[in-house]
C-alpha positions as CSV (number, residue, x, y, z in Angstrom):
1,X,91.7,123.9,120.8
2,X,90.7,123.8,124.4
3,X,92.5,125.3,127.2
4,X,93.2,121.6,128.7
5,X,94.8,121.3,125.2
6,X,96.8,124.5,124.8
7,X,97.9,123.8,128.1
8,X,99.2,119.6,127.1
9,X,100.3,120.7,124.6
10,X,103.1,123.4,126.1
11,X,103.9,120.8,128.5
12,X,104.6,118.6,125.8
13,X,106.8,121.1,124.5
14,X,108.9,121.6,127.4
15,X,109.1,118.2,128.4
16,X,110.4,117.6,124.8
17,X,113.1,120.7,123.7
18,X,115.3,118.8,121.7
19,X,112.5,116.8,119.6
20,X,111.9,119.9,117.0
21,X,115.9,120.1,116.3
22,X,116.2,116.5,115.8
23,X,113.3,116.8,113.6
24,X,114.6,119.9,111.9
25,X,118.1,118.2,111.3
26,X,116.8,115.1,109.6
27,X,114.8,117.7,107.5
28,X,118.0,119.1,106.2
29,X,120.2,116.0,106.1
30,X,117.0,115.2,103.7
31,X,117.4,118.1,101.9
32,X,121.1,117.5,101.1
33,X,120.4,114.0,100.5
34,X,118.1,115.3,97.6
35,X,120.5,117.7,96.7
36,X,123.4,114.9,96.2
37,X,120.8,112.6,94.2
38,X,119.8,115.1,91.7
39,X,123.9,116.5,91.5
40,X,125.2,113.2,91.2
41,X,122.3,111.9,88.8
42,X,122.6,115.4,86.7
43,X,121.0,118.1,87.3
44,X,120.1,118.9,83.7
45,X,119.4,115.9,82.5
46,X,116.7,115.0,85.4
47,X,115.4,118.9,84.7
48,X,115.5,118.1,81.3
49,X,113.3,114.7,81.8
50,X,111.0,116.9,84.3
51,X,110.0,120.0,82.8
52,X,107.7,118.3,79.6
53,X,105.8,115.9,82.5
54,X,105.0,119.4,84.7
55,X,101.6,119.5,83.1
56,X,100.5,116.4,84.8
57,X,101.0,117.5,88.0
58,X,97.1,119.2,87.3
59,X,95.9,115.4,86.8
60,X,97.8,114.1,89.7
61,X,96.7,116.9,92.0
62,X,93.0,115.6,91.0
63,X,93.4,112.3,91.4
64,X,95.0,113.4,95.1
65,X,91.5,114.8,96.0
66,X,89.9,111.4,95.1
67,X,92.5,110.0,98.0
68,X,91.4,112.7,100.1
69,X,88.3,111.6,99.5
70,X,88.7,108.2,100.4
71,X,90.3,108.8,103.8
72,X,87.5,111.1,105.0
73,X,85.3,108.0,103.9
74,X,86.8,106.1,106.2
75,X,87.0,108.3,109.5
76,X,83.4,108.9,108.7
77,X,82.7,105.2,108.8
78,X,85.0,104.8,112.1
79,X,82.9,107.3,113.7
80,X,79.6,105.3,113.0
81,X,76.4,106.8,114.2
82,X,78.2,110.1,115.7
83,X,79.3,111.1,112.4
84,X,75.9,112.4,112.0
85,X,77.2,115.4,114.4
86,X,80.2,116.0,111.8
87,X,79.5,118.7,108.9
88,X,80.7,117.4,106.1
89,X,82.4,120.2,104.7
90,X,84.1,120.3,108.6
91,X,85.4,116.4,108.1
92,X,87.0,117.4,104.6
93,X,88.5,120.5,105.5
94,X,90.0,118.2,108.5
95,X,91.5,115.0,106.0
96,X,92.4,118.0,103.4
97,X,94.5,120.6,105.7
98,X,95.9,116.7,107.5
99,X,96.5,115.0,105.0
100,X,98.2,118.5,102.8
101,X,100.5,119.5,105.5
102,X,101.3,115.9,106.4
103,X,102.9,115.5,103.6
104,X,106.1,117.4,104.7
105,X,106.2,116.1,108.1
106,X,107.6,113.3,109.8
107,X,105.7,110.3,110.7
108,X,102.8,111.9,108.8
109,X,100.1,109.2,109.9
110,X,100.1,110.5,113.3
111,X,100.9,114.4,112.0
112,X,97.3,114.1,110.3
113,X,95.5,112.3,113.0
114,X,96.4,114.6,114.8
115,X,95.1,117.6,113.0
116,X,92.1,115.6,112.2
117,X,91.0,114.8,115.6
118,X,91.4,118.7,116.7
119,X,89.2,119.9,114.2
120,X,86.6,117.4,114.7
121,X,86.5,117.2,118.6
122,X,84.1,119.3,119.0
123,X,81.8,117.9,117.4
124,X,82.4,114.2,118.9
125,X,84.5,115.1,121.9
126,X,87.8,114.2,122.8
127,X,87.4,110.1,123.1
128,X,85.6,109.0,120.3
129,X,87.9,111.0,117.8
130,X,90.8,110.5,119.7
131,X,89.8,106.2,119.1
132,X,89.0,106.9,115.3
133,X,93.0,108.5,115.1
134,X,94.2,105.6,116.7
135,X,91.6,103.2,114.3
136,X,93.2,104.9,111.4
137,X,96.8,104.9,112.1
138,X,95.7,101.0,112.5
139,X,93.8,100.8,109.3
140,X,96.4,102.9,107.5
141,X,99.2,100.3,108.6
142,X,96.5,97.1,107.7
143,X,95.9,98.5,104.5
144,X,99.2,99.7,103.6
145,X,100.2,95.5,104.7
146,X,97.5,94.3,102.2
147,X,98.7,96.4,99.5
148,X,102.4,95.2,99.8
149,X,101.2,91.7,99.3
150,X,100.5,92.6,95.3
151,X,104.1,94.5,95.2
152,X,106.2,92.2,96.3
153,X,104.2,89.3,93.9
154,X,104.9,91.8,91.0
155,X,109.4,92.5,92.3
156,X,108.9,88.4,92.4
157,X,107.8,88.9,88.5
158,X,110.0,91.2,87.8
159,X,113.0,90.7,89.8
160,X,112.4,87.2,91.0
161,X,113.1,86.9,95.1
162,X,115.0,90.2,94.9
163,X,115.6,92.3,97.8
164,X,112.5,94.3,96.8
165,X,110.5,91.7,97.1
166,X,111.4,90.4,100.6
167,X,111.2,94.0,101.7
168,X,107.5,94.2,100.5
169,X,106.9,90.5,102.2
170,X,108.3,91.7,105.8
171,X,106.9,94.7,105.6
172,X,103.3,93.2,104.5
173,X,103.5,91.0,108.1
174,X,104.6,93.6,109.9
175,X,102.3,96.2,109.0
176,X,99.3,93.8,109.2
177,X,100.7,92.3,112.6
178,X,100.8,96.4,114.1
179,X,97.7,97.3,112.7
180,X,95.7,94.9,114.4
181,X,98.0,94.8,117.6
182,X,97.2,98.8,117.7
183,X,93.5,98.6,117.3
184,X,93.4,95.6,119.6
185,X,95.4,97.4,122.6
186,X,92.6,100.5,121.8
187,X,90.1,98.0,122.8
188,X,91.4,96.9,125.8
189,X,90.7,98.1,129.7
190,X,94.6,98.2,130.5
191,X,95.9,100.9,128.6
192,X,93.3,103.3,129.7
193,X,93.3,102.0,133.7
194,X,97.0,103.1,133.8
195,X,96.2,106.7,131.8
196,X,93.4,107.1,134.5
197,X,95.9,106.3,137.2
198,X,98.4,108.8,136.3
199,X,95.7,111.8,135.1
200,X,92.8,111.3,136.9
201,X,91.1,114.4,135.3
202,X,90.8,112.2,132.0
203,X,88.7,109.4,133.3
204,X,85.5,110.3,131.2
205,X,87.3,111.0,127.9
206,X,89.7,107.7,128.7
207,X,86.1,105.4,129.1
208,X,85.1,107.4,126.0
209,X,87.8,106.8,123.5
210,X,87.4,102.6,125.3
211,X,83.8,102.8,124.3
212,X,84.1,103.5,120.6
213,X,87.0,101.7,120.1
214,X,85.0,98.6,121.1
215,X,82.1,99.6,118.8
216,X,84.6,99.5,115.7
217,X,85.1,95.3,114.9
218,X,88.4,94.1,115.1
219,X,90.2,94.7,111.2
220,X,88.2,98.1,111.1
221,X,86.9,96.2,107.8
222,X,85.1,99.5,106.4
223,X,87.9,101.9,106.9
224,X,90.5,99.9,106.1
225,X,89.0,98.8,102.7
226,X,88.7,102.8,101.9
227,X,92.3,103.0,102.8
228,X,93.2,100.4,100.4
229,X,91.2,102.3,97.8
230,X,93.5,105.2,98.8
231,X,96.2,103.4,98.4
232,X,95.2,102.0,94.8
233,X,94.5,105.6,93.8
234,X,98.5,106.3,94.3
235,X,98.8,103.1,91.9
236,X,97.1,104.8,89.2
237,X,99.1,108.2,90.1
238,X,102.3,106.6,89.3
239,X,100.9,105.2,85.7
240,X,100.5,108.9,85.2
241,X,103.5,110.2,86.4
242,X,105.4,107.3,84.9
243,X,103.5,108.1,81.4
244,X,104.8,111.6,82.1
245,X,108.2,110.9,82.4
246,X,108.9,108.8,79.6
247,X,109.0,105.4,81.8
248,X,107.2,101.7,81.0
249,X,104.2,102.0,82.8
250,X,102.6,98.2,82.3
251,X,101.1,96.9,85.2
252,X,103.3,94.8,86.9
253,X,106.0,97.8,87.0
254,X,103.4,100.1,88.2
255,X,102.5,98.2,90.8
256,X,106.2,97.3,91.7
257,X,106.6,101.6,91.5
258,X,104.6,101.7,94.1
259,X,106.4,99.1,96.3
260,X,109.1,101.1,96.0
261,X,106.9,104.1,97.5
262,X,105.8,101.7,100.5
263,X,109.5,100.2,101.2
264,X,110.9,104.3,100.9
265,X,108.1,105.5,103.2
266,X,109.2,103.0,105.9
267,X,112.7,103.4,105.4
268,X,112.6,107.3,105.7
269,X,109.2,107.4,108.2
270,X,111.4,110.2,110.7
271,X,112.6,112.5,107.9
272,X,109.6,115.3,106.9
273,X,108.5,114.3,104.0
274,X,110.8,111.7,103.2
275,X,112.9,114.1,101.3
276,X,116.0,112.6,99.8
277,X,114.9,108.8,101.2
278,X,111.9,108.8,98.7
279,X,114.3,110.0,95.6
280,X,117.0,107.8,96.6
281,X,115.1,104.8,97.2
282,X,113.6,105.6,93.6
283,X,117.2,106.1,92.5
284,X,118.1,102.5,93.7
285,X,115.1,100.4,92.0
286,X,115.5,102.3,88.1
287,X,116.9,98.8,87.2
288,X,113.8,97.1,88.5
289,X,111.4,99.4,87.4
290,X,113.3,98.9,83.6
291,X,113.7,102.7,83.0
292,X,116.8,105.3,83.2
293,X,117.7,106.3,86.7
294,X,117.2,109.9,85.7
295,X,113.4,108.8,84.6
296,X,113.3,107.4,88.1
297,X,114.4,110.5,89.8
298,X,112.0,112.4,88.0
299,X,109.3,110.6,88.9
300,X,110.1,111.1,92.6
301,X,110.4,114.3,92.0
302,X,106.8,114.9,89.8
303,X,105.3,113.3,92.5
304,X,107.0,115.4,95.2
305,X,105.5,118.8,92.9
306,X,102.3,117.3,93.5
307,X,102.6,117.3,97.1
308,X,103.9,120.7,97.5
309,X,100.9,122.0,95.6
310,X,98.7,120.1,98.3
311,X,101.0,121.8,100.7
312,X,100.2,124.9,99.8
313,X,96.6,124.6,99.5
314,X,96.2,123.0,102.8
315,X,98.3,125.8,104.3
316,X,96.1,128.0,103.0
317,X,92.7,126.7,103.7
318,X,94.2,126.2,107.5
319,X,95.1,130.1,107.7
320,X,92.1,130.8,106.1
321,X,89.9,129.0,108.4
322,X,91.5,129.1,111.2
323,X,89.1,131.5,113.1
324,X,86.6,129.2,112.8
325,X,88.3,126.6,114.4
326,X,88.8,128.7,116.9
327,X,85.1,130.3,117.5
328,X,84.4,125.9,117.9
């Protein structure tokens, strides 16, 4: 990171002391919330439904890469002709170590975007990938809209108008209606006039970041279809985790399982990781999803062993490449 960097970033941090114990007490109230779920569910009866569907957790870890896959796909096609400059190994290593460690934090769109775009700046500088984070916090919130539509048609067949379903439908308008307010505002002059205003020393990168924002059409069709892929590949991750644990997995609850995921995600979007939000919410719709609440915990929790294996290989790949990212 560069000095102006290091130096925005400790200002952040003093302007800011009390953000990393807020932070760190939603963590733990997420923790206990977990805790309470599993307790009150039973602990040896969601063990019990756990421990035979561990083995997945290989396929699900694979099937995670494929995502990983998919969202470097799409910063790659934000960046348009510059992401000739971008090693490819360099743009992975940035979507895996984000996406990895993201995973634990809270509001983890902007956790990853933000270790993407410091890995890749210097190769594109700070504008452009500073507009491709922004494009994809907008694609991720179009995409994640579009896929809600299919979710809340499937609580409709399940449920009928259910309070799942009418979840799904607000929160398909409102993430469509941010996405494209987002990447709109990126494209405009006032935003960055009044950043110029305030730090003049930013003016280039500012007209930069305007620049390729403008070069990306409105709807970011091309990285917001390989979000949508990403999200589908979670779709088939929760046949295989619901396979594991002993659950229905025909299509219309598997897609309904992962409206649950979306509406949970929302819901606990300030808690890293969405620990405890993510198993409770799972807790809540076992009557939907036709299968035992202890199946349902379970399946929050297979999923959540997936993630921490990500966790830990993202650490590690960070650590062990972090003199690199240094040295650029």
């Amino acid at each position: 990171m560069s000095d102006d960097g290091d130096r925005t970033v400790r200002e952040a941090a003093t302007t800011r002391p009390a953000l990393p114990w807020f932070r760190a007490a939603l963590g733990v109230a997420g923790l206990v919330l977990l805790a309470a779920i599993v307790r009150s569910v039973g602990v040896d009866l969601v063990v019990a439904t756990l421990r035979p569907a561990l083995p997945w957790v290989v396929v699900l870890a694979a099937v995670e890469l494929l995502r990983i896959g998919c969202a470097a796909t799409a910063s790659y096609l934000a960046f348009g002709r510059i992401a000739r400059r971008i090693p490819k190994a360099t743009l992975f290593r940035a979507h895996l170590v984000g996406h990895s460690i993201s995973a634990v934090a809270p509001a983890p769109t902007v956790f990853n975007e933000t270790i993407k775009a410091t890995l890749i700046t210097p190769y594109t500088g700070a504008g452009p990938a500073a507009a491709v984070g922004f494009t994809n916090q907008a694609a991720t919130l179009m995409s994640n809209g579009l896929i809600s539509i299919p979710c809340g048609v499937a609580f409709l067949v399940l449920k009928g108008p259910s309070i799942w379903f009418w979840a799904c439908a607000v929160h398909a308008v409102v993430l469509m209606g941010s996405g494209l307010a987002l990447q709109a505002a990126t494209r405009a002059d006032a935003p960055g006039r009044w950043l110029v205003r305030r730090f003049p020393s930013v003016e280039e990168r500012a007209r930069a970041f305007r620049d390729h924002a403008r070069g990306i059409a409105l709807g970011a069709r091309g990285p917001t279809l390989m979000l949508l892929v990403f999200r589908s590949l979670q779709i088939v991750q929760y046949a295989i985790a619901g396979h594991a644990v002993g659950m229905n997995v025909d299509f219309v609850r598997v897609v309904a399982t992962e409206g649950v995921h979306l509406v949970a995600a929302a819901v606990g979007v300030l808690v890293p990781g969405g620990f405890g939000t993510t198993e409770g919410a799972f807790t809540l719709a076992a009557d939907v999803l036709d299968t035992t609440v202890a199946r349902a915990t379970a399946l929050a929790l297979l999923m959540r062993c997936m993630q921490l294996v990500w966790v830990a290989v993202g650490s590690t790949i960070a650590l062990v490449t972090r003199g690199e990212a240094r040295r650029s």
